[in-house]
ZALOMAR-913431 format. One record per residue: x, y, z of N, C-alpha, C in turn; residue number from 1. Coordinates in Angstrom, 1 decimal. Layout:
REC      n.X      n.Y      n.Z     ca.X     ca.Y     ca.Z      c.X      c.Y      c.Z   resi
REC        X        Y        Z        X        Y        Z        X        Y        Z    NUM
...
//
This chain:
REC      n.X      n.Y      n.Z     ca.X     ca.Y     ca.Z      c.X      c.Y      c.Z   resi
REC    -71.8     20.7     22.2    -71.9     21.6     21.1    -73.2     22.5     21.1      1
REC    -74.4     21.8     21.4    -75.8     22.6     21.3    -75.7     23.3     22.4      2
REC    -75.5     22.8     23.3    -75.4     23.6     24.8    -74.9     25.1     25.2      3
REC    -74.1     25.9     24.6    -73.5     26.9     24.1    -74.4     27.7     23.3      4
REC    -74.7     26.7     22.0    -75.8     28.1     21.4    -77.1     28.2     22.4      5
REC    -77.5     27.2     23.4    -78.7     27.0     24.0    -78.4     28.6     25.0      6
REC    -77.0     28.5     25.4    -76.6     29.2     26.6    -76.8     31.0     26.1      7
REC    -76.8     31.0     24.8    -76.6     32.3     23.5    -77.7     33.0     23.4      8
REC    -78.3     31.8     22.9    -80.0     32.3     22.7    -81.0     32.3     23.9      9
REC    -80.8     31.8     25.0    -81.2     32.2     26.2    -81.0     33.1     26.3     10
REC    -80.1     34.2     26.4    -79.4     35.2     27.0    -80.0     36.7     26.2     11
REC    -80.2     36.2     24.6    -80.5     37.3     23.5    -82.6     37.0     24.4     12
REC    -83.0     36.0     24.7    -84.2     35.9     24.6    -84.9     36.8     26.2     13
REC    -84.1     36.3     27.0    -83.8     36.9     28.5    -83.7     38.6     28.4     14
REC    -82.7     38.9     27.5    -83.0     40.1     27.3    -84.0     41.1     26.9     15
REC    -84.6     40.1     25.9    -85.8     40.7     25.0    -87.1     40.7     26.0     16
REC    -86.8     39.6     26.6    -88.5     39.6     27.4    -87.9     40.6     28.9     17
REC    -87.0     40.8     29.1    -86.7     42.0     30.2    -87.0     43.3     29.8     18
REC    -87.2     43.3     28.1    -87.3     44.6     27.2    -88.7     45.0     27.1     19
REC    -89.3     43.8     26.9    -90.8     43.8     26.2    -91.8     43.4     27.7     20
REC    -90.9     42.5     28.4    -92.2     42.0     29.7    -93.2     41.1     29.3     21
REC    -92.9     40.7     27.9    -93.7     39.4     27.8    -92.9     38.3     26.5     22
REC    -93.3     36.8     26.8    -92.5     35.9     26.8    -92.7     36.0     25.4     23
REC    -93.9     36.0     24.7    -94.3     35.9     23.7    -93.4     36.5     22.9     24
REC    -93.8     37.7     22.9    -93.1     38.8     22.2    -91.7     38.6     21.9     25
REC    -91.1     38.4     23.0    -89.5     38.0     23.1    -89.3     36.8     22.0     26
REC    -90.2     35.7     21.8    -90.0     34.5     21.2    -89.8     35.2     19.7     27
REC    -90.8     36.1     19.6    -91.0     36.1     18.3    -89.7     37.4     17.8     28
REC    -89.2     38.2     18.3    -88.0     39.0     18.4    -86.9     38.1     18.3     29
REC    -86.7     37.1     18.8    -85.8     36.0     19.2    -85.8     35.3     17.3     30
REC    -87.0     34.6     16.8    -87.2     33.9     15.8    -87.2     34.9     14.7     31
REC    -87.2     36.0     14.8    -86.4     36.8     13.6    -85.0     37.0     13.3     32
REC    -84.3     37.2     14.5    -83.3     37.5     14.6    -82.4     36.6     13.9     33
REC    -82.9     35.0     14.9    -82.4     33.7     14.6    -82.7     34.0     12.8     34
REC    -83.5     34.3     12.3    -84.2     33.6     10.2    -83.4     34.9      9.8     35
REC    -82.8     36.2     10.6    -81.9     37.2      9.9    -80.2     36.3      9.9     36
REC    -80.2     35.7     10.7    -78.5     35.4     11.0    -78.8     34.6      9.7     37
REC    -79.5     33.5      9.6    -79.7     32.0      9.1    -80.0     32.7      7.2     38
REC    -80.5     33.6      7.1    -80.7     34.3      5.9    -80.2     33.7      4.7     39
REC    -78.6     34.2      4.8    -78.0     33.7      3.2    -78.0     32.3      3.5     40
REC    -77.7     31.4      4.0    -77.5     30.1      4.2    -78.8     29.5      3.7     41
REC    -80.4     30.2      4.0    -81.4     29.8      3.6    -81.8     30.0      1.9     42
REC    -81.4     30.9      1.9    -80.9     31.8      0.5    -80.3     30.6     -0.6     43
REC    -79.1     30.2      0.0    -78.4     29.5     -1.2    -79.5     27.5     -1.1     44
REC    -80.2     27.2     -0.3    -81.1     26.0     -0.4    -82.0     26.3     -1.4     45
REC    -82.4     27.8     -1.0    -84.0     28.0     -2.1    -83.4     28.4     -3.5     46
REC    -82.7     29.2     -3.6    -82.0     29.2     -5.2    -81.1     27.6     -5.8     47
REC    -80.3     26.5     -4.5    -80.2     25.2     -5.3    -81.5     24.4     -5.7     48
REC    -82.5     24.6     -4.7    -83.8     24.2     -4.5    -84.7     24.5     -6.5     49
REC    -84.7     25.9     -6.5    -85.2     26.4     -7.8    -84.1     26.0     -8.9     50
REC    -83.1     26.0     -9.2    -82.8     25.7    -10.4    -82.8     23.9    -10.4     51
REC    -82.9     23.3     -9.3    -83.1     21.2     -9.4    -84.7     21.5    -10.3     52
REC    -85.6     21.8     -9.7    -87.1     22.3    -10.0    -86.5     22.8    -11.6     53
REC    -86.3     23.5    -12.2    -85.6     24.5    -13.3    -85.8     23.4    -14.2     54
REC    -84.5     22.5    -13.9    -84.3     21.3    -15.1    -85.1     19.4    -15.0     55
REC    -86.2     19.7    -14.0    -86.6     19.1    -13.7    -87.2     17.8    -15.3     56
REC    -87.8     18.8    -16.0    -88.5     17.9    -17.7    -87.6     17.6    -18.3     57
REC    -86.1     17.8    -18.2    -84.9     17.8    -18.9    -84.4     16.1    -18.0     58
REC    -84.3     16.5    -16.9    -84.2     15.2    -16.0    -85.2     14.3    -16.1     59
REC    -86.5     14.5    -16.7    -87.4     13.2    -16.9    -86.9     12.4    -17.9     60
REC    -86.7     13.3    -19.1    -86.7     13.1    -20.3    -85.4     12.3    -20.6     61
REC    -84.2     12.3    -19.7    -82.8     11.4    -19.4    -83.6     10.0    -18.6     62
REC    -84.6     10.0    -17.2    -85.1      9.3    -16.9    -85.7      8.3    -17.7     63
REC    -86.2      8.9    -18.4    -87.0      8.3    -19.4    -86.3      7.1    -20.8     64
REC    -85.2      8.4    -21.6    -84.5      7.5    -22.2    -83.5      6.4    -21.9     65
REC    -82.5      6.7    -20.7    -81.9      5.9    -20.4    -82.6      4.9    -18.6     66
REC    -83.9      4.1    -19.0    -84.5      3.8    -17.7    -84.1      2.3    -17.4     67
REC    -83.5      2.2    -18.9    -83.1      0.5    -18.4    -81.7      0.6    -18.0     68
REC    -81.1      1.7    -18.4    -79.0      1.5    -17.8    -78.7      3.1    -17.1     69
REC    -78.7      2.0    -15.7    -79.2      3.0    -14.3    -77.4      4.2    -14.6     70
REC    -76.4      3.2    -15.2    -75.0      3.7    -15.4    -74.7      4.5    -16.3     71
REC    -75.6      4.8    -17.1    -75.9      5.9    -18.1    -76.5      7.6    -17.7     72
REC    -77.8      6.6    -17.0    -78.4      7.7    -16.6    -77.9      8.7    -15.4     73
REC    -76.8      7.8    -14.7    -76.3      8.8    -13.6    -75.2      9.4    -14.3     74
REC    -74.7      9.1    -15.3    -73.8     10.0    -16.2    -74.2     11.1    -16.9     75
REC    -75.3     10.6    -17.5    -76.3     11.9    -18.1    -76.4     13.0    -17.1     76
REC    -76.8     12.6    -15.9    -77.5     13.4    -15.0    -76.6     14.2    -14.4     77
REC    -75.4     13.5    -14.1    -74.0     14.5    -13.6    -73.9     15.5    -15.0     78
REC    -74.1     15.5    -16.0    -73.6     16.0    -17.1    -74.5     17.1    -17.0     79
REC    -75.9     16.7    -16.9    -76.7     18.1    -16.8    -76.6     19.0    -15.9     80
REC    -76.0     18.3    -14.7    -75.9     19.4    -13.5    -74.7     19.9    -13.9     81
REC    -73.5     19.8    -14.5    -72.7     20.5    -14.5    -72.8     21.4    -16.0     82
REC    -74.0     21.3    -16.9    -74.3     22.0    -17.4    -75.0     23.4    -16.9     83
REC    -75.8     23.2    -16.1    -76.7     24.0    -15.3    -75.5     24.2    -14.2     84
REC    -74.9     24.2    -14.5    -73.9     24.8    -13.0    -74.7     24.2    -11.0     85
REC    -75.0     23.2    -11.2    -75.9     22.4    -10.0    -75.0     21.9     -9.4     86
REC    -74.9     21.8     -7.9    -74.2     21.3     -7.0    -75.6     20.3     -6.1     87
REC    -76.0     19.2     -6.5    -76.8     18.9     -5.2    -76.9     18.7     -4.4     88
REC    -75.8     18.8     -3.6    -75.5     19.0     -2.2    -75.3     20.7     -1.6     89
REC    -75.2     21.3     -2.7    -75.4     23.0     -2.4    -77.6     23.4     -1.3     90
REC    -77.4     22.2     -1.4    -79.6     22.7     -0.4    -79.6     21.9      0.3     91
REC    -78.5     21.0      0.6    -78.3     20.1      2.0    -77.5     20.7      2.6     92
REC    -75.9     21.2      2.4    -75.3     21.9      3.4    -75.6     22.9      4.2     93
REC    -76.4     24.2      3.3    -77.1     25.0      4.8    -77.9     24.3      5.9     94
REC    -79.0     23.3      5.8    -79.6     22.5      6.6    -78.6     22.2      7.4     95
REC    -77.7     21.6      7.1    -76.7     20.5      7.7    -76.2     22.0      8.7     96
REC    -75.7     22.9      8.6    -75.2     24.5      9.5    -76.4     24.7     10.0     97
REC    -77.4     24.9      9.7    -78.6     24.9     10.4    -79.1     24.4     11.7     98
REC    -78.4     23.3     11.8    -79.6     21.8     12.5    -79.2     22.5     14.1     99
REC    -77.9     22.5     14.3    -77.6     22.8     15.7    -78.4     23.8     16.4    100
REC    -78.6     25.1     15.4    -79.5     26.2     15.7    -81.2     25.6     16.0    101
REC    -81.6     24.8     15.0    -82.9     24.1     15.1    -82.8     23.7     16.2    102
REC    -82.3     22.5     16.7    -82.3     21.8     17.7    -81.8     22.7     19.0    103
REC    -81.0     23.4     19.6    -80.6     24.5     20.7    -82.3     25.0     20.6    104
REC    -83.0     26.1     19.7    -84.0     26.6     20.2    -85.1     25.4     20.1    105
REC    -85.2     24.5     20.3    -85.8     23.5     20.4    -86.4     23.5     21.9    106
REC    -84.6     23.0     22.4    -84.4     23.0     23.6    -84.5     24.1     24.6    107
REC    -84.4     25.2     24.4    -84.3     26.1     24.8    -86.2     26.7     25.2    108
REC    -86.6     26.6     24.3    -88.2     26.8     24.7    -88.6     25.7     25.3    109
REC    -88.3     24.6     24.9    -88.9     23.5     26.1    -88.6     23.2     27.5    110
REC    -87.3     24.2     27.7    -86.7     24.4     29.0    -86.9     25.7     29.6    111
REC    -87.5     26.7     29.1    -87.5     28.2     29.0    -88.3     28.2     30.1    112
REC    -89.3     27.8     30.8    -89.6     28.1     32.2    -88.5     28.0     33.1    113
REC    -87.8     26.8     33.3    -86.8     26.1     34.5    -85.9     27.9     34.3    114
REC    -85.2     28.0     32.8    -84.4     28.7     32.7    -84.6     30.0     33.6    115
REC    -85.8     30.6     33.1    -86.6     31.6     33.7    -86.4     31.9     35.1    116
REC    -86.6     30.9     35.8    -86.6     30.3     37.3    -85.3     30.5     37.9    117
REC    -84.3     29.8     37.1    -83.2     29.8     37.6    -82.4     31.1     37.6    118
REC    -82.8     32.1     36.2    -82.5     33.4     36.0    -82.9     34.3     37.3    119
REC    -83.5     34.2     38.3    -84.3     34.7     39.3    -85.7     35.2     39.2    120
REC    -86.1     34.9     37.7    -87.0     35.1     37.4    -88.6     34.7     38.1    121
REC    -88.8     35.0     39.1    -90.2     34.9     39.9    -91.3     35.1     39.4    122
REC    -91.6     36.3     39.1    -92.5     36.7     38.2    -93.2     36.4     36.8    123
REC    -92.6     35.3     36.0    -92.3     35.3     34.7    -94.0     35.4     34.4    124
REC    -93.6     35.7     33.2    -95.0     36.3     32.5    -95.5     35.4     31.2    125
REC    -95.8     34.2     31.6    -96.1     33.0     30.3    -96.9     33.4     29.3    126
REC    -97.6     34.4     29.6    -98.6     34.3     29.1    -98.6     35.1     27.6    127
REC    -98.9     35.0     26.1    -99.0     35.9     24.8   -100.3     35.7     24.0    128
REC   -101.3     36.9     24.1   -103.0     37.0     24.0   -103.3     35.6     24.7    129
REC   -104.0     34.9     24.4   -104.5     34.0     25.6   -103.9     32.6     25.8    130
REC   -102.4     32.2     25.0   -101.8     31.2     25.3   -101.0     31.2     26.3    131
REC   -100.5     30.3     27.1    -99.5     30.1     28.0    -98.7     29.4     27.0    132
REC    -97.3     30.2     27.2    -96.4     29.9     26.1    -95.7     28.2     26.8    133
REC    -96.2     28.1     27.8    -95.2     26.8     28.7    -96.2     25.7     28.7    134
REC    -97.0     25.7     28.4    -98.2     25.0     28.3    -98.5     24.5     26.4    135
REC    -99.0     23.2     26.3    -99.2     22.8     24.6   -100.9     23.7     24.9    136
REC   -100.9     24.2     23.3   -102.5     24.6     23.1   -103.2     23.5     22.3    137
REC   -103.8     22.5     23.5   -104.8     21.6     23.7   -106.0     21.9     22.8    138
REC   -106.4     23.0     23.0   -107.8     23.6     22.8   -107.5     25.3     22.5    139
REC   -108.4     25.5     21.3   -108.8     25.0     20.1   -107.8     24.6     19.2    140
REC   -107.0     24.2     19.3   -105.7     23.5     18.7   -104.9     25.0     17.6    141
REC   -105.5     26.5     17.9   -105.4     27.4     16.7   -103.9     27.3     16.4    142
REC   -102.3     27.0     17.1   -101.1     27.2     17.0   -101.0     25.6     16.4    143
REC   -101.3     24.8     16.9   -100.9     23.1     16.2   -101.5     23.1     14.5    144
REC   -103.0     23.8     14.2   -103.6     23.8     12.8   -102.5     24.8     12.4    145
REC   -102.1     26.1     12.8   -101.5     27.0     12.3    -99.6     26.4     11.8    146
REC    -99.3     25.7     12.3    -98.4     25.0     12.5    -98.2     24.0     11.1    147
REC    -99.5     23.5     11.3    -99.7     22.6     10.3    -99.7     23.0      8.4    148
REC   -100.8     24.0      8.8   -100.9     24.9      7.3    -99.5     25.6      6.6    149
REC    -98.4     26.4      8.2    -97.6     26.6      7.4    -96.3     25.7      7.0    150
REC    -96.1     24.4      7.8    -95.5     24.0      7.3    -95.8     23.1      5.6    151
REC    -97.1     22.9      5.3    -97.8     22.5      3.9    -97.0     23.4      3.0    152
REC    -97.5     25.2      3.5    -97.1     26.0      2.4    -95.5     26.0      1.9    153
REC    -94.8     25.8      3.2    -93.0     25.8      3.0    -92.8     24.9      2.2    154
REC    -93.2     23.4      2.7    -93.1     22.4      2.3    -93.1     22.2      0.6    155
REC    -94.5     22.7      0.6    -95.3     22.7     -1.3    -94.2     23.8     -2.2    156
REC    -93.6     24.6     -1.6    -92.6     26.0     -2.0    -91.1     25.2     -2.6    157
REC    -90.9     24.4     -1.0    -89.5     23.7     -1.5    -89.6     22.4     -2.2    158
REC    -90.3     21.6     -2.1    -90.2     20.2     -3.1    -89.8     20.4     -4.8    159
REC    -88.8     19.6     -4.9    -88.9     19.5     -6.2    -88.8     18.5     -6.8    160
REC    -88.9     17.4     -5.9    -88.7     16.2     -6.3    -90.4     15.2     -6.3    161
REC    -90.8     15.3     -7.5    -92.4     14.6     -7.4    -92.2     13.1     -6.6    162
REC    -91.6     12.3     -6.6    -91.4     11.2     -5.9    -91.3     11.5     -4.7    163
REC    -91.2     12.8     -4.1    -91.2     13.1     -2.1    -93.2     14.0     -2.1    164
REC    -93.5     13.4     -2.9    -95.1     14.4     -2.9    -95.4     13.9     -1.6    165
REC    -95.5     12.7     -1.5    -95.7     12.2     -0.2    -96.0     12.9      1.5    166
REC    -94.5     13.4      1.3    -93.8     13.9      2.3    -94.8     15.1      2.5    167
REC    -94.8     15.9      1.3    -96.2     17.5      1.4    -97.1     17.2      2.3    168
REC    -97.8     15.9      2.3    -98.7     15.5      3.3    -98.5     15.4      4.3    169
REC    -97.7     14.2      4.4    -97.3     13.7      5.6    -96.9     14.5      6.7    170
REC    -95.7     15.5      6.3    -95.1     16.3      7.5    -96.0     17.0      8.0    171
REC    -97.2     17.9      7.3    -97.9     18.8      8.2    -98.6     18.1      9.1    172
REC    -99.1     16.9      8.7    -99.8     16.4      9.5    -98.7     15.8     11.0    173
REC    -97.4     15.3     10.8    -97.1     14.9     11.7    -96.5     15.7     13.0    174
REC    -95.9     17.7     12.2    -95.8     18.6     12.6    -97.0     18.9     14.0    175
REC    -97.8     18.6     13.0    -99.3     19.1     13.5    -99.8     18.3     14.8    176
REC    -99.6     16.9     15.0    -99.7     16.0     16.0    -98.4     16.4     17.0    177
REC    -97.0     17.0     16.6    -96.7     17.0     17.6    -96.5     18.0     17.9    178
REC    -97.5     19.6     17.6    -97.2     20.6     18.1    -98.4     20.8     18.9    179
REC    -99.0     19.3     19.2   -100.0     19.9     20.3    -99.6     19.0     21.4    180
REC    -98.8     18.5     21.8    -97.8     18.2     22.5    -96.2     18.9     23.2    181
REC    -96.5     20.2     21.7    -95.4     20.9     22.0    -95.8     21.7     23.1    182
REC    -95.2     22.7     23.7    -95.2     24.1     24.5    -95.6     25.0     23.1    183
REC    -96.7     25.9     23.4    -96.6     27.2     22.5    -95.9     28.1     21.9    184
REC    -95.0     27.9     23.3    -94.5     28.9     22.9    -93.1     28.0     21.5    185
REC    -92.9     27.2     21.6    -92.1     26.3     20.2    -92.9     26.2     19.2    186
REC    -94.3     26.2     19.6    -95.3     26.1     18.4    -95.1     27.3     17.4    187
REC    -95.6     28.5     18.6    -95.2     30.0     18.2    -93.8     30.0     17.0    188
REC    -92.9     29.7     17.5    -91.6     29.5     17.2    -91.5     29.3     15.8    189
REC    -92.0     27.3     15.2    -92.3     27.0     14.2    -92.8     27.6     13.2    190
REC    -94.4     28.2     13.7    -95.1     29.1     12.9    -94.6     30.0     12.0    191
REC    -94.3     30.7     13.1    -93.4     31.9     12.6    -91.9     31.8     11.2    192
REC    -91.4     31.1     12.0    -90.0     30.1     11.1    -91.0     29.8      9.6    193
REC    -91.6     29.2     10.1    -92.6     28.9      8.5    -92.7     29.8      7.9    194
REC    -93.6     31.0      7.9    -93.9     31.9      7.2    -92.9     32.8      7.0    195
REC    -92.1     33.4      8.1    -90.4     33.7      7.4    -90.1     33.2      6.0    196
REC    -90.0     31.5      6.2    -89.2     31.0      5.1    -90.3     30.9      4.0    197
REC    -91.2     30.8      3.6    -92.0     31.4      2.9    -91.9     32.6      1.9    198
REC    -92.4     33.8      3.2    -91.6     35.3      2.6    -90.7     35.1      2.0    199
REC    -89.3     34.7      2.4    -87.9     34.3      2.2    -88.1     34.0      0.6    200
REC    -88.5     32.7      0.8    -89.0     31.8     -0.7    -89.6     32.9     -1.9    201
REC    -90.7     33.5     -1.4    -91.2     34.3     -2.4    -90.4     35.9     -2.9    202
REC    -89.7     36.3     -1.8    -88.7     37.6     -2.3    -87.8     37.0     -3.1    203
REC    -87.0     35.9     -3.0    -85.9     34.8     -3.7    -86.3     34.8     -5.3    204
REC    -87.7     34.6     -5.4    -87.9     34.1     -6.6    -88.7     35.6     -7.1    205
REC    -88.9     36.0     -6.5    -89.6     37.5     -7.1    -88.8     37.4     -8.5    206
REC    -86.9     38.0     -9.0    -87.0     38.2    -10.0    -87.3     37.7    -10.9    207
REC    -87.5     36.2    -10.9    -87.4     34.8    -11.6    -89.1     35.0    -12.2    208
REC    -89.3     35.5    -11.2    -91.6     35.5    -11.2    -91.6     37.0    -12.2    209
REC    -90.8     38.1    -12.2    -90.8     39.0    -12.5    -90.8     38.7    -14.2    210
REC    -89.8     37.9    -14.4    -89.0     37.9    -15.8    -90.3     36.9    -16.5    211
REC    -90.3     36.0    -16.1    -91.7     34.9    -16.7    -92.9     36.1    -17.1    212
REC    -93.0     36.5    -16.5    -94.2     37.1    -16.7    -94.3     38.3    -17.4    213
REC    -93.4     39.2    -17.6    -93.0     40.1    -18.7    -92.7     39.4    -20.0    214
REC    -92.3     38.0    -20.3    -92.2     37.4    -21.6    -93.5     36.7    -21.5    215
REC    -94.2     36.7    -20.5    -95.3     36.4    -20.8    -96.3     37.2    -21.6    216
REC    -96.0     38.7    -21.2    -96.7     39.9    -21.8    -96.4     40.5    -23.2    217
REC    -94.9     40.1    -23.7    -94.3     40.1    -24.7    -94.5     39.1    -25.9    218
REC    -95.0     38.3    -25.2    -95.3     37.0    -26.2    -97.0     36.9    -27.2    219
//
């Protein structure tokens, strides 16, 4: 099943660095395209994402009253989301369509030299400003920190669950440990993906940020 999109996105990436003459570039042509297809699907996680966050004090406040009869509170709780029109599994299913795409370009940059090679590619051109995209950046670590920071900001954007605060931590850091092990050019990859979904995040809620803030002015 991955093998095919692996076979796809080689082909769109192959073309791009045949276009541009550097790998870099192509990656990053490539990781747009990929967060344009992936769009609405990311779209409907960050708006189920924002309205769980939405009724979040309404859900303590059930937490709270019913904390001793666990059979209450998951009645309550289904009751509010079908108040709020909430599907919670509406910010897991795009992920779940997602994964194969994550994983294929995974694979796909961590194999992207052999590919290169076997393409007849002799020449290939690793190199984007002073990283070798086939190579981890060991030193000064600037794509594994960069890696790290943006996954925090995605991270801190999508949580809405105070009980995963944890996680805010934890992942950049372990992002971070293994993107200096990664190839750059997947580092590259991630980075970018991050701040994408970021952007993404902050146009999504633009009207939402718009409206608060005019009743803010009104008030």
């Amino acid at each position: 099943m991955i093998q095919p999109i692996v076979d796809i996105l080689f082909e769109v990436l192959l073309y791009f660095y045949n276009l541009t003459g550097n790998y870099g570039v192509a990656i990053i042509i490539l990781t747009i395209i990929v967060k344009v297809i992936t769009f609405p699907l990311t779209q409907k996680q960050i708006k189920s994402a924002k309205a769980i966050q939405d009724i979040q004090p309404e859900l303590k406040k059930l937490q709270e009253k019913h904390k001793n009869d666990k059979e209450k509170l998951n009645e309550e709780t289904m009751k509010l989301w079908q108040e709020h029109k909430i599907n919670p599994l509406a910010g897991c299913l795009p992920l779940i369509v997602q994964f194969p795409v994550l994983i294929a370009m995974f694979r796909l940059l961590q194999e992207s030299e052999t590919l290169f090679m076997n393409a007849g590619i002799a020449d290939f051109n690793k190199m984007f400003l002073f990283f070798d995209m086939t190579q981890p950046d060991t030193f000064p670590y600037i794509l594994p920190i960069l890696a790290g920071v943006t996954t925090f900001l995605q991270q801190k954007l999508m949580t809405t669950d105070q009980s995963q605060k944890a996680l805010l931590y934890l992942m950049p850091i372990m992002i971070t440990g293994f993107s200096i092990q990664f190839p750059a050019g997947l580092t590259l990859y991630w980075v970018l993906q991050n701040v994408l979904s970021v952007g993404q995040h902050m146009f999504v809620n633009k009207p939402v940020l718009k409206g608060v803030q005019k009743q803010n002015e009104n008030s």
